[in-house]
Short mmCIF file of the C-alpha atoms (twelve columns), coordinates in Angstrom:
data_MODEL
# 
_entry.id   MODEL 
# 
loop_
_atom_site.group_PDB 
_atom_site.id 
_atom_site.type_symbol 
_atom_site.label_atom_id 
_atom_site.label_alt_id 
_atom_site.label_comp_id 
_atom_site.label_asym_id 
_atom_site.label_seq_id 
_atom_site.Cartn_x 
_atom_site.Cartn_y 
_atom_site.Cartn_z 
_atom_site.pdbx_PDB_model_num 
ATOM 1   C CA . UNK A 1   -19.265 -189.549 9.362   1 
ATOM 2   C CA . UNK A 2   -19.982 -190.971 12.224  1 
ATOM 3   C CA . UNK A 3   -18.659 -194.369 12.919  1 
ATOM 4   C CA . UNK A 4   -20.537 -197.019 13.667  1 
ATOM 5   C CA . UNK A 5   -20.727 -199.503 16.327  1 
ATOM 6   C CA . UNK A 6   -18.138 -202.701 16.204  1 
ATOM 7   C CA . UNK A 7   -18.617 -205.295 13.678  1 
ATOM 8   C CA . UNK A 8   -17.884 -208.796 15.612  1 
ATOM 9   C CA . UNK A 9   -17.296 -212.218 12.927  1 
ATOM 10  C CA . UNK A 10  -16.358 -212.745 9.627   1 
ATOM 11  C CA . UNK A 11  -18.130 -210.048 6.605   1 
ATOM 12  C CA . UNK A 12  -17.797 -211.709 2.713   1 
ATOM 13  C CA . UNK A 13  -17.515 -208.568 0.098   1 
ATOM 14  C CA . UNK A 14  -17.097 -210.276 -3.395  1 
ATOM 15  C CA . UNK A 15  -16.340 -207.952 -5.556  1 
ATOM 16  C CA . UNK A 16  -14.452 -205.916 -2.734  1 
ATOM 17  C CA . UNK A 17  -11.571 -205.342 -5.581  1 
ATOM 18  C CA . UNK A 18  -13.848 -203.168 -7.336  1 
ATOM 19  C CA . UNK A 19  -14.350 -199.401 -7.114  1 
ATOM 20  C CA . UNK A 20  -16.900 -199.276 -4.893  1 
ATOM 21  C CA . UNK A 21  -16.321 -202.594 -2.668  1 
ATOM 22  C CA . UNK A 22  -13.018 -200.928 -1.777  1 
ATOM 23  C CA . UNK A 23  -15.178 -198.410 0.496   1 
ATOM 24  C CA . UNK A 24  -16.782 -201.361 1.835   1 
ATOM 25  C CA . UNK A 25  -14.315 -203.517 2.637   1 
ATOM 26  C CA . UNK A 26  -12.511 -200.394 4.064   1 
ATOM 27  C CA . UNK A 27  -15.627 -199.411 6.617   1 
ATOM 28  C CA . UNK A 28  -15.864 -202.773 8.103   1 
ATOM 29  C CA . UNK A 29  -11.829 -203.468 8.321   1 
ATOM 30  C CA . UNK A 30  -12.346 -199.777 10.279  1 
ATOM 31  C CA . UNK A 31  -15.620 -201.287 12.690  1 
ATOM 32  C CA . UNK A 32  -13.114 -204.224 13.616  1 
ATOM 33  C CA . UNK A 33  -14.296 -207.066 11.327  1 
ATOM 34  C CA . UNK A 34  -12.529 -209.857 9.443   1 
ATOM 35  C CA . UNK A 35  -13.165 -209.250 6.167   1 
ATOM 36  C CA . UNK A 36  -12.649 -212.188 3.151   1 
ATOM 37  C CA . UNK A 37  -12.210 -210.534 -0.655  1 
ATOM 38  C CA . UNK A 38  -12.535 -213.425 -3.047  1 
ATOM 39  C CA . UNK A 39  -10.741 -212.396 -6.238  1 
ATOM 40  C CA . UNK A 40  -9.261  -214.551 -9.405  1 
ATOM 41  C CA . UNK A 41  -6.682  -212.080 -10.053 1 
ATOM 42  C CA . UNK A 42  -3.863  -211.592 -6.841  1 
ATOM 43  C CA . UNK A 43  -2.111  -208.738 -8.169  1 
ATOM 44  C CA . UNK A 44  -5.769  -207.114 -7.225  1 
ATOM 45  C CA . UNK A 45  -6.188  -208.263 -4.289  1 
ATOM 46  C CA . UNK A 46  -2.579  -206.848 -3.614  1 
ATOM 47  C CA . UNK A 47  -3.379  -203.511 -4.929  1 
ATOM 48  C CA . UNK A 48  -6.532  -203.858 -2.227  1 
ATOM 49  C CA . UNK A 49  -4.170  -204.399 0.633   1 
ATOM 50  C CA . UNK A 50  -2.381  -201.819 -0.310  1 
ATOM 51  C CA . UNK A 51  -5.191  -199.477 -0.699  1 
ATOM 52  C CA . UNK A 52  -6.638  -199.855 2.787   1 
ATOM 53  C CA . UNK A 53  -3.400  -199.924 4.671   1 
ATOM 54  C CA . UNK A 54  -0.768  -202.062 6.506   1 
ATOM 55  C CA . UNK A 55  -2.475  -201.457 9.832   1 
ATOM 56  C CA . UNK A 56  -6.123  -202.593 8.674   1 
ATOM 57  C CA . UNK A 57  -4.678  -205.427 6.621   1 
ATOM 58  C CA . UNK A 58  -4.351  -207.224 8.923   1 
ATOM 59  C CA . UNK A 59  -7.508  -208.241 8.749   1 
ATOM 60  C CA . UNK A 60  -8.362  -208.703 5.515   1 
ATOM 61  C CA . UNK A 61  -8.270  -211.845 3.695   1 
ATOM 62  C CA . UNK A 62  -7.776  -212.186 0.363   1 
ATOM 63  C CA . UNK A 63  -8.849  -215.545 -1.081  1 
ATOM 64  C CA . UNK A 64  -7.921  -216.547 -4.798  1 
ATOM 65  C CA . UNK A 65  -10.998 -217.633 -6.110  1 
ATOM 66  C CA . UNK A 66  -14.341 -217.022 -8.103  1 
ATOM 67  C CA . UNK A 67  -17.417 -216.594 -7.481  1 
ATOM 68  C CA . UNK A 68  -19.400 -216.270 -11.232 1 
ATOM 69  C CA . UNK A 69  -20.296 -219.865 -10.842 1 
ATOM 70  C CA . UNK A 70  -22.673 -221.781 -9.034  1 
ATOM 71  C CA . UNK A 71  -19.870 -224.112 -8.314  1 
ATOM 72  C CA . UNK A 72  -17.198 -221.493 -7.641  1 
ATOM 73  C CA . UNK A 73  -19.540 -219.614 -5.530  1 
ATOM 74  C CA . UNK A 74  -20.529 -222.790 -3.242  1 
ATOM 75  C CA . UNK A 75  -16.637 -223.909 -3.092  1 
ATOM 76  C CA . UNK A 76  -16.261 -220.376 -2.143  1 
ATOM 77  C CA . UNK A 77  -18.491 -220.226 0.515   1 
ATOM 78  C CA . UNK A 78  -17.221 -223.780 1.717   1 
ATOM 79  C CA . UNK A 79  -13.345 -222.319 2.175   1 
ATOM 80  C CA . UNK A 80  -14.410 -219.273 4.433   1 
ATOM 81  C CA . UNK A 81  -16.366 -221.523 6.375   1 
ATOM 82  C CA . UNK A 82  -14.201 -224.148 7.171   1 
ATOM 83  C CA . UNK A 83  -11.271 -221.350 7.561   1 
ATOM 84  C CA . UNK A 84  -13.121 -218.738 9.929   1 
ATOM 85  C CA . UNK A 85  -15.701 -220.985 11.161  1 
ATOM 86  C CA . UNK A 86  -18.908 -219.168 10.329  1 
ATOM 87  C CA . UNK A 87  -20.402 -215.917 8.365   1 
ATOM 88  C CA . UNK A 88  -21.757 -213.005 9.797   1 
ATOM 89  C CA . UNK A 89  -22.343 -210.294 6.622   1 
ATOM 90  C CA . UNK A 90  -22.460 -210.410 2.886   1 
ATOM 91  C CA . UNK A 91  -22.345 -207.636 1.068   1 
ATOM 92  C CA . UNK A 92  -22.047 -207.769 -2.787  1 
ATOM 93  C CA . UNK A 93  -20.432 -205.201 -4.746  1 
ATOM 94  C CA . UNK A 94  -20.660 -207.460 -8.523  1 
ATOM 95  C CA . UNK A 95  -21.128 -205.561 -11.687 1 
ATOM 96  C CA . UNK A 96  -20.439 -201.818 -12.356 1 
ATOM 97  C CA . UNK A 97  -21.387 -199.296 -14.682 1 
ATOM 98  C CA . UNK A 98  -21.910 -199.685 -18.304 1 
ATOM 99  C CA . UNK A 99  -23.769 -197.108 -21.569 1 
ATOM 100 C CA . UNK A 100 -23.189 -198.187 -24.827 1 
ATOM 101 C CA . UNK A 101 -26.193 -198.691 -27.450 1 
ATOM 102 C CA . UNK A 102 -30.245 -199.157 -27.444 1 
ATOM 103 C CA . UNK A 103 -31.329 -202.708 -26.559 1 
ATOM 104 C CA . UNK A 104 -31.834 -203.369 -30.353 1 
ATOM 105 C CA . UNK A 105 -28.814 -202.742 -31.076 1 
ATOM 106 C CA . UNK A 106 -26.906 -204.332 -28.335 1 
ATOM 107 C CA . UNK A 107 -24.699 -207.447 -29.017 1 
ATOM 108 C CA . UNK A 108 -25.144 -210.918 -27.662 1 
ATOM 109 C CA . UNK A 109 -21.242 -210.582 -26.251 1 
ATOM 110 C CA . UNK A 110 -22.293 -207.162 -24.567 1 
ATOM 111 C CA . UNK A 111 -25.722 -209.197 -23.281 1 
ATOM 112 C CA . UNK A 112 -23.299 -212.004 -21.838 1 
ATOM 113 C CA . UNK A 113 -21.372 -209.823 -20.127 1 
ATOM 114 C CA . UNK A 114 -23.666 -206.840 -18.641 1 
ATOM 115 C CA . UNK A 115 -26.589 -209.034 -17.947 1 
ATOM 116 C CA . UNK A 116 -26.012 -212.770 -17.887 1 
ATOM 117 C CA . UNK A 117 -22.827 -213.147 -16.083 1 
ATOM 118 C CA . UNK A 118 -22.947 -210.457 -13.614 1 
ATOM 119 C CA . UNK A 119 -26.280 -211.837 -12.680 1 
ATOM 120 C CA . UNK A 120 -25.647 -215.013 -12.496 1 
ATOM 121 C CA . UNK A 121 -22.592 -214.279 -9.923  1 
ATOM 122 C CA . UNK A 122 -24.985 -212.253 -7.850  1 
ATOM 123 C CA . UNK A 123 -27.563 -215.406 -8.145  1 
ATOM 124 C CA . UNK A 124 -24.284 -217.515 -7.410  1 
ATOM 125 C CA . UNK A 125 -23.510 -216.018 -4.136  1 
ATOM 126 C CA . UNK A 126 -26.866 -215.641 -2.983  1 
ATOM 127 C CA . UNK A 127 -27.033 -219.158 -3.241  1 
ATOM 128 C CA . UNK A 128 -23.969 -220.531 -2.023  1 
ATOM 129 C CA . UNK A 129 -23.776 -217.797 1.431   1 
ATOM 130 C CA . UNK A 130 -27.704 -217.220 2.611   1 
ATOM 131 C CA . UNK A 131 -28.170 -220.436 4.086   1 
ATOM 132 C CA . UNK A 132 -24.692 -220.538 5.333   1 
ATOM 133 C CA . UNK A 133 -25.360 -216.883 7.534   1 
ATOM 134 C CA . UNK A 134 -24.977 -216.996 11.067  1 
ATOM 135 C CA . UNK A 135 -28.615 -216.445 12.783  1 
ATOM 136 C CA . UNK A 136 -27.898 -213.138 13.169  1 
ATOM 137 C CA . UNK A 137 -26.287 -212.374 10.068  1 
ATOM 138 C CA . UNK A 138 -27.333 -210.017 7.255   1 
ATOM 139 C CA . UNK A 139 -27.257 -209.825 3.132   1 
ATOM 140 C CA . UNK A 140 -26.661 -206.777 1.810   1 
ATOM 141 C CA . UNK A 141 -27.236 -206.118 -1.849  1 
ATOM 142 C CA . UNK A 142 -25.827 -203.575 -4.017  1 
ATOM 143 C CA . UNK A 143 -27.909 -201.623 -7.002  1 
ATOM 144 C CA . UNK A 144 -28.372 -198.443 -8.500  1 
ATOM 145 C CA . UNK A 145 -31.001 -195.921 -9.513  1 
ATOM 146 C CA . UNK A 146 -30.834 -197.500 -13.108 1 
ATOM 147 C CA . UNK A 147 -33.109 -200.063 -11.594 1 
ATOM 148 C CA . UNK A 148 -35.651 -197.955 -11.180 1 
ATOM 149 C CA . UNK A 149 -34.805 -195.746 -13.625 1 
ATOM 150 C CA . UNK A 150 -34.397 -196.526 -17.504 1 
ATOM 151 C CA . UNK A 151 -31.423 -194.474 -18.852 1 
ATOM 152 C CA . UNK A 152 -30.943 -194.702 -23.005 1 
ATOM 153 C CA . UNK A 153 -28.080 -197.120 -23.646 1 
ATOM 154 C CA . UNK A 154 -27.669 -198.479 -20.080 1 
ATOM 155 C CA . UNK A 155 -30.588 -200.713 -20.671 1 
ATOM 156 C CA . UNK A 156 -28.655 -203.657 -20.069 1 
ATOM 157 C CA . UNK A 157 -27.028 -202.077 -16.857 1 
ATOM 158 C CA . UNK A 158 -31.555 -201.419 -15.905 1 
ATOM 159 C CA . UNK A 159 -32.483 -204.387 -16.305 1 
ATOM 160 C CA . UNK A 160 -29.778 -206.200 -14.373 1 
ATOM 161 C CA . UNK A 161 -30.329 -203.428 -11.220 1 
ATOM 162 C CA . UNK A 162 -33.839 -204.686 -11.846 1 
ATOM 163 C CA . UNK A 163 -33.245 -207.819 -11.177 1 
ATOM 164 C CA . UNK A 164 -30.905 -207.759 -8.361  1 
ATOM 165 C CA . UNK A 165 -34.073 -205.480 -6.868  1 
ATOM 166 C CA . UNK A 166 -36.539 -208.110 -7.481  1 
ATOM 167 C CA . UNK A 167 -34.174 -210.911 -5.903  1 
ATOM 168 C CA . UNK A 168 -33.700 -209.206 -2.808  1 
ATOM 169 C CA . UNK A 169 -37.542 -209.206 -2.676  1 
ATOM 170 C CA . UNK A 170 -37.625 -213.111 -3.192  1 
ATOM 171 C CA . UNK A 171 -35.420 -213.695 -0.661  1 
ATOM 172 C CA . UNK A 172 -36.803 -211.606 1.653   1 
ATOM 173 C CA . UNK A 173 -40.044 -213.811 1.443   1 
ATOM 174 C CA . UNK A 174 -38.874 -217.186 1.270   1 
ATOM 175 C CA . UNK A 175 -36.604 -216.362 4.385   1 
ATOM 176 C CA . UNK A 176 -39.760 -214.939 6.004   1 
ATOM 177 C CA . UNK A 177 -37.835 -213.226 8.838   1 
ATOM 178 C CA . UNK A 178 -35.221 -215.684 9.446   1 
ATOM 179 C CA . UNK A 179 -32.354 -213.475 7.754   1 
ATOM 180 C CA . UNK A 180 -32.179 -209.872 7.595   1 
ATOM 181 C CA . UNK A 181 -32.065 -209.159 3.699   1 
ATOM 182 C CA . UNK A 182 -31.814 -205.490 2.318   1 
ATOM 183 C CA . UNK A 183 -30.678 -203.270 -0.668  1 
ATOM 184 C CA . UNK A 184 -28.836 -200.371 -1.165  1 
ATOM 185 C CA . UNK A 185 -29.583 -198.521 -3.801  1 
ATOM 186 C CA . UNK A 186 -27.303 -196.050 -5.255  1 
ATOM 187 C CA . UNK A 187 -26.675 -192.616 -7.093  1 
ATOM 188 C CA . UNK A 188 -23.511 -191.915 -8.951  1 
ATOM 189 C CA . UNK A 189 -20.358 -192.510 -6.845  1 
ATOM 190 C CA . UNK A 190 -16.969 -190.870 -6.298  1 
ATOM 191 C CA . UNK A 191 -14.539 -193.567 -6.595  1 
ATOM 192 C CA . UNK A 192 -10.735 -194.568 -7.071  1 
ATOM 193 C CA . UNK A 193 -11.000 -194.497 -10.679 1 
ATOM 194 C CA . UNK A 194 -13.821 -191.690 -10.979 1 
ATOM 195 C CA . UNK A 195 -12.462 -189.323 -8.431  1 
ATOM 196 C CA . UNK A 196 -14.608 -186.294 -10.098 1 
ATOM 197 C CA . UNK A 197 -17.883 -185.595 -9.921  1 
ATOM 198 C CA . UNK A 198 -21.005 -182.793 -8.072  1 
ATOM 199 C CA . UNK A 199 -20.306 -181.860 -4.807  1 
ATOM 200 C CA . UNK A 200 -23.096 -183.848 -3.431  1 
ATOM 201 C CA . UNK A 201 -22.276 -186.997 -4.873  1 
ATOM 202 C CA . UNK A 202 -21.330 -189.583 -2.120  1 
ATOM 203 C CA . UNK A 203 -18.335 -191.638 -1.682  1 
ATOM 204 C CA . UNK A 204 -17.388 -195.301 -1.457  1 
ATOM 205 C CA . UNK A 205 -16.374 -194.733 1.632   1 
ATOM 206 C CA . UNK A 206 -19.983 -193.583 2.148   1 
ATOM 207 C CA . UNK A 207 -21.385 -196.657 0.487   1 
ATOM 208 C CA . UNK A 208 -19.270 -198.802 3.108   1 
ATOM 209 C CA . UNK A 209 -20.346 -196.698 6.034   1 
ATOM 210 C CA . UNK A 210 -24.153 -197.766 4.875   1 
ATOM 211 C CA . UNK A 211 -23.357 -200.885 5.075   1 
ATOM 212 C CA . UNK A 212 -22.129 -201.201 8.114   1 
ATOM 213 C CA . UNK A 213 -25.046 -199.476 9.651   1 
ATOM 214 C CA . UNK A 214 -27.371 -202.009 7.987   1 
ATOM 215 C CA . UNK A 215 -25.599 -205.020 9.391   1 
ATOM 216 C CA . UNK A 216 -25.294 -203.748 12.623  1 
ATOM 217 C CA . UNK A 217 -28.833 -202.210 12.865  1 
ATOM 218 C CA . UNK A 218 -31.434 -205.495 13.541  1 
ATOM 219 C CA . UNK A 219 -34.386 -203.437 13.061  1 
ATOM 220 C CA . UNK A 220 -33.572 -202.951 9.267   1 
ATOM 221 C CA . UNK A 221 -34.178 -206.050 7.561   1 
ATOM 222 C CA . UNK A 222 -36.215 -206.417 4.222   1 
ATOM 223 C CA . UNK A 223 -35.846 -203.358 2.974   1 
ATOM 224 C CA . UNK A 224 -34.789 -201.101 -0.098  1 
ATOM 225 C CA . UNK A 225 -32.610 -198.412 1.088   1 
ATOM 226 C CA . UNK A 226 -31.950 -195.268 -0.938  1 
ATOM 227 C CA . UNK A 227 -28.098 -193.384 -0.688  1 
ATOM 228 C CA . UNK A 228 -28.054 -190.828 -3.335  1 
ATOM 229 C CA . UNK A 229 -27.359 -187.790 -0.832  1 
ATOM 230 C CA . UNK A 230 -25.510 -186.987 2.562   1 
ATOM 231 C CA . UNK A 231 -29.402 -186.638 3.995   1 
ATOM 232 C CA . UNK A 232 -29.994 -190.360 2.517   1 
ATOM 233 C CA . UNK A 233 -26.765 -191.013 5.172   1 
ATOM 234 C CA . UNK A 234 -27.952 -189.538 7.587   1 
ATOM 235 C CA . UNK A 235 -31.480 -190.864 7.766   1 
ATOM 236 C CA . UNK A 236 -29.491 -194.323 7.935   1 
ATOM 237 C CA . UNK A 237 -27.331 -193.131 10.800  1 
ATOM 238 C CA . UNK A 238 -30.574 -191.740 12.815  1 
ATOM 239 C CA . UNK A 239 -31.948 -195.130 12.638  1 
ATOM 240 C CA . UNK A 240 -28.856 -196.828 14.033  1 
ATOM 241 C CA . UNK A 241 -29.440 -197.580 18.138  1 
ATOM 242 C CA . UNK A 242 -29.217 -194.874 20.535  1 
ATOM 243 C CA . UNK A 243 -25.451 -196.053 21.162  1 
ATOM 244 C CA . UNK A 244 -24.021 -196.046 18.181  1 
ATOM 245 C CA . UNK A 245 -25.218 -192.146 17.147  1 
ATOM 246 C CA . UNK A 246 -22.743 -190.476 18.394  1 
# 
C-alpha cells in the first residue's frame, strides 16, 4: 500500500478495540496522528497498545469510557476536547458481524443487542462529535454490504448497515457542505480473530488505509465508498492529491 499523506490533530475511533478498528487506529498512529480509543474495558485497551506497538503507542490514547449513550457519548466527546483541544477525524468502527435466525424468529434480547444498541451508539457519537469537528474535519462511517444486501439470518445485522447508510445521508444534508461526511462500505474482512479467508479479501489494515485517504482527501465528502477488492483500494488511492500517490 501506499501510504498516505500525514494526518495533523487529534482522530476519535470508538470502537478502535474491535477487529477491524485495530487497522484503523493502526493506519493513522502510522500517518502521525493522535489517536483517542474510548473503551469501558482497560485490559482492551491494553491488549490495543500492545497490538500496534511500543513505538506507535505513543500516541495513542486510551480513554476509559463509553460511548452507547447519549450521555456517555457527549461526556465523551467533552474529555477529548478539553484534553487535546479540538477534533480533526471520526471514524466509527461500532457493531460487528452477526447470523443467527429469520426476523420472525429473532428474539427481543438478540433485537436489543444487534439493532437497538449498536445503533443507538452510532446515533450517540454522531451526535455528541459532528458539531464538535474542526472546520476541516471529517466523519467517517463504517458499514457493510449487508446494507445493501439482505443475507438470510443477518437481517438484523441489514437493517442496522441500513441505517447507518441512511444516517450518513442525513447528515450529509443537514451539514450541507460544512463537514465532509462519508461511508465506507465493506466486504468480508481478514482480521485478528478471523485471520482466514479468499485471497482477495482485504485487510483491516486495508480498511484503516481507506480511511486515512478519506480524511485527508477534501474532495471526497458526501459520499458512499465501496472496499470489497484491492481495485476498490486503489480507485481510493488514485483519487488522493497528486502528492500523496506515490
Amino acid at each position: 500500500m501506499t501510504s498516505p499523506s500525514t494526518v495533523d490533530g487529534v482522530v476519535v475511533v470508538p470502537g478502535g478495540t474491535g477487529n477491524v478498528g485495530e487497522g484503523i487506529v493502526r493506519a493513522f498512529l502510522k500517518a502521525g496522528a493522535t489517536v483517542v480509543v474510548p473503551s469501558r474495558s482497560k485490559d482492551r485497551l491494553s491488549e490495543l497498545a500492545g497490538h500496534v506497538g511500543p513505538d506507535l503507542a505513543t500516541h495513542l490514547h486510551g480513554v476509559t469510557a463509553g460511548h452507547g449513550t447519549f450521555t456517555e457519548a457527549d461526556e465523551l466527546a467533552e474529555q477529548v476536547k478539553a484534553t487535546h483541544g479540538r477534533v480533526d477525524h471520526v471514524v466509527p468502527s461500532i457493531g460487528g458481524w452477526w447470523m443467527g435466525k429469520a426476523l420472525w424468529q429473532t428474539s427481543e434480547a438478540q433485537w436489543q443487542q444487534f439493532f437497538l444498541d449498536t445503533t443507538t451508539a452510532h446515533m450517540a457519537v454522531a451526535r455528541a462529535f459532528v458539531p464538535r469537528l474542526e472546520p476541516a474535519g471529517s466523519y467517517t462511517l463504517i458499514s457493510g454490504f449487508s446494507a445493501q444486501k439482505p443475507y438470510p439470518t443477518a437481517g438484523i445485522i441489514s437493517m442496522h448497515g441500513a441505517a447507518l447508510l441512511m444516517m450518513r445521508e442525513v447528515l450529509s444534508a443537514e451539514l450541507d457542505g460544512q463537514r465532509r461526511v462519508n461511508d465506507l462500505i465493506l466486504g468480508p474482512i481478514i482480521t485478528r480473530s478471523r485471520p482466514q479467508g479468499s485471497a482477495g479479501w482485504l485487510t483491516a489494515d486495508h480498511v484503516g488505509h481507506a480511511a486515512v485517504l478519506l480524511a485527508t482527501n477534501p474532495t471526497i465528502h458526501d459520499e458512499h465508498i465501496t472496499l470489497d477488492t484491492r481495485t476498490d483500494l486503489d480507485q481510493l488511492q488514485r483519487r488522493a492529491p497528486a502528492g500523496d500517490r506515490t
